[in-house]
N, C-alpha and C positions, 0 to 999 in steps of 0.2 A: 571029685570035682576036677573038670578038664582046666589045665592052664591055659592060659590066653596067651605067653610068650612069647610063642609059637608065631602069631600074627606077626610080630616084631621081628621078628626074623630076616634078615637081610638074605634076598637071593642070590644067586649063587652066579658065579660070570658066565656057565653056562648056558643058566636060565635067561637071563639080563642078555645073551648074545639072541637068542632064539629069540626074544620080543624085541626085540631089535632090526628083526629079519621083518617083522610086521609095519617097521617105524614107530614103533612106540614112544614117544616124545619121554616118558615118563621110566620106560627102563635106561633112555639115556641119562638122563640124570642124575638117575641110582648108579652110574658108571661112572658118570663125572664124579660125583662125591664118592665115591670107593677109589678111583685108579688120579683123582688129580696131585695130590701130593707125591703120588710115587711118578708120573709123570715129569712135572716139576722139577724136581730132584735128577730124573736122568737127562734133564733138558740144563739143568743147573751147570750139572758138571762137563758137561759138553760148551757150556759159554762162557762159565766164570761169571756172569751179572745175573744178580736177584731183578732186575730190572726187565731186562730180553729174557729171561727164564720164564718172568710172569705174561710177557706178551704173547710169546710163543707158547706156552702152555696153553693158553685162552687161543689163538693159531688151531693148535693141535684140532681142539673139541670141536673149531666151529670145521676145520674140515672131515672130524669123524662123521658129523650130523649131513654134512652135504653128502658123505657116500652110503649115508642109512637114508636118505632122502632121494639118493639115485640107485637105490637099490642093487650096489655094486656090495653086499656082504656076502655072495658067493667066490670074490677073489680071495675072500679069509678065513681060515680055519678055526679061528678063535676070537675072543674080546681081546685078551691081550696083546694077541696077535695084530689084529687089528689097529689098538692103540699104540703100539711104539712101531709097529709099520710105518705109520703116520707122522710120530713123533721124529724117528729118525731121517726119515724125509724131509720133514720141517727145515733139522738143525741143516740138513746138506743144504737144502734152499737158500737159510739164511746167509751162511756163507760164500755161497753159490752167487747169490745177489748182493756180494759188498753190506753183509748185516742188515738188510730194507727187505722181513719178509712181514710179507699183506697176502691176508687170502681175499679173494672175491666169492662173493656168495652173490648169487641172483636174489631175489624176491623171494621166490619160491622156499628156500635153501635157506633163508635168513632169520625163519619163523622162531628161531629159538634164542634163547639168550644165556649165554656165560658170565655166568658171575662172579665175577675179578677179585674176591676178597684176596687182599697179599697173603701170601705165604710165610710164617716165619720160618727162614733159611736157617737160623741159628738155634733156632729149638732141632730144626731138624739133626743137627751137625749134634747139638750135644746128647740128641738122642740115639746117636748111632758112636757114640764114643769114640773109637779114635778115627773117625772119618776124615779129618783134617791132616793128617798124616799120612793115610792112604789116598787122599786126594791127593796129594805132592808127589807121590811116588804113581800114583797112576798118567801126571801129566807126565812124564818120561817115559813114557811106554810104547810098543807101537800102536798104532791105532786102532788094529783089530783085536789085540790084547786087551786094550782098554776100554773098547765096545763090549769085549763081550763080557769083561768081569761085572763091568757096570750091571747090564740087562741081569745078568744071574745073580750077583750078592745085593747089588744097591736095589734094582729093581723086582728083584724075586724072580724073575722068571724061570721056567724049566730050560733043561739042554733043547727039551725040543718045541719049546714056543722060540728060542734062541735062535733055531734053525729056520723057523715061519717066518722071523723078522729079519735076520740078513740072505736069505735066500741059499742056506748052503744046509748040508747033510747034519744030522746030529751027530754023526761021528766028526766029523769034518770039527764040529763046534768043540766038542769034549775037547781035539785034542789044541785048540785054538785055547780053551780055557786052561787046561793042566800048564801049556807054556807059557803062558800069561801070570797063572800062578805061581809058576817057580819064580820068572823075570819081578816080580811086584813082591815075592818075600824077600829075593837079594837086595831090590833096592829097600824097601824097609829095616832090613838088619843094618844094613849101609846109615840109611840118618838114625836110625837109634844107637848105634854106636858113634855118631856123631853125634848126637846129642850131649852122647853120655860124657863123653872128654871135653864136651863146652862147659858142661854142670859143673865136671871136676876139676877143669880149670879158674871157674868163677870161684868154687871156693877155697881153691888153694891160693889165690890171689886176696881173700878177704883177709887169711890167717896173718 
């Protein structure tokens, strides 16, 4: 007897990018609910508010739908590619505009709708364990350090969807990320042994 689970099968960013090339209202979707929390999250730690993190996420999709609606998915190599293309542009805008970012969509462009359920932030945070820690040591970082750790550990991405989204070489990226990872493990040994002498002085102060 054939399984049916099969049917159930979520396709693949691949596929979801190819019906996409068609405008497929329905493989966006299936993009949105696959890439919106990891979205999210790298829109998060670029602004510090669950607040603009949500607005801007919801931002991001409705301008992924207007360039699958102007059938500009030939400037993109990928889905992913695609979406923190957009995402990282967003965040530059926001900033760019004194934090007042608004997309405009025509008529045409507006046919779809993103649906805003909140994200919980703090499910996220405790689901990636000590995220909270490397968030404080990645805000002291340089910026391209911190971009790209983000896009490859928080966001998953490859070295070379890495390269799609900031416009540079994948070697160029690797060696962007190796010194971002040495700089981001000094500073973490740095507050965990800071930590560690606040602990041991709390309880040598309790004795």
């Amino acid at each position: 007897m054939t399984s049916t689970s099969t049917s159930h099968k979520q396709p693949s960013d691949r596929l979801l990018f190819l019906r996409l090339k068609t405008k497929d209202q329905a493989a966006f979707m299936r993009a949105y609910e696959a890439h919106r929390a990891g979205i999210y999250r790298f829109i998060y730690f670029r602004v510090n508010s669950e607040a603009e993190a949500q607005d801007l996420t919801s931002t991001v999709f409705l301008k992924v739908w207007s360039v699958v609606q102007a059938g500009k998915l030939k400037d993109y190599r990928s889905l992913k590619g695609l979406l923190y293309t957009v995402a990282r542009h967003t965040v530059i805008d926001y900033y760019r505009q004194g934090q007042e970012s608004e997309v405009s969509l025509d008529d045409e462009t507006a046919q779809i709708e993103v649906i805003d359920d909140r994200l919980d932030m703090q499910a996220l945070m405790e689901q990636d364990g000590d995220l909270k820690l490397i968030y404080s040591a990645l805000d002291q970082l340089k910026p391209e350090y911190r971009e790209v750790i983000m896009l490859h550990f928080v966001s998953e991405l490859s070295v070379k969807e890495i390269a799609e989204v900031i416009d540079k070489k994948p070697g160029n990226v690797r060696v962007i990320l190796h010194r971002g990872l040495e700089a981001l493990r000094k500073l973490t040994q740095d507050e965990g042994e800071e930590e560690g002498e606040t602990e041991k002085l709390s309880k040598e102060s309790n004795n």
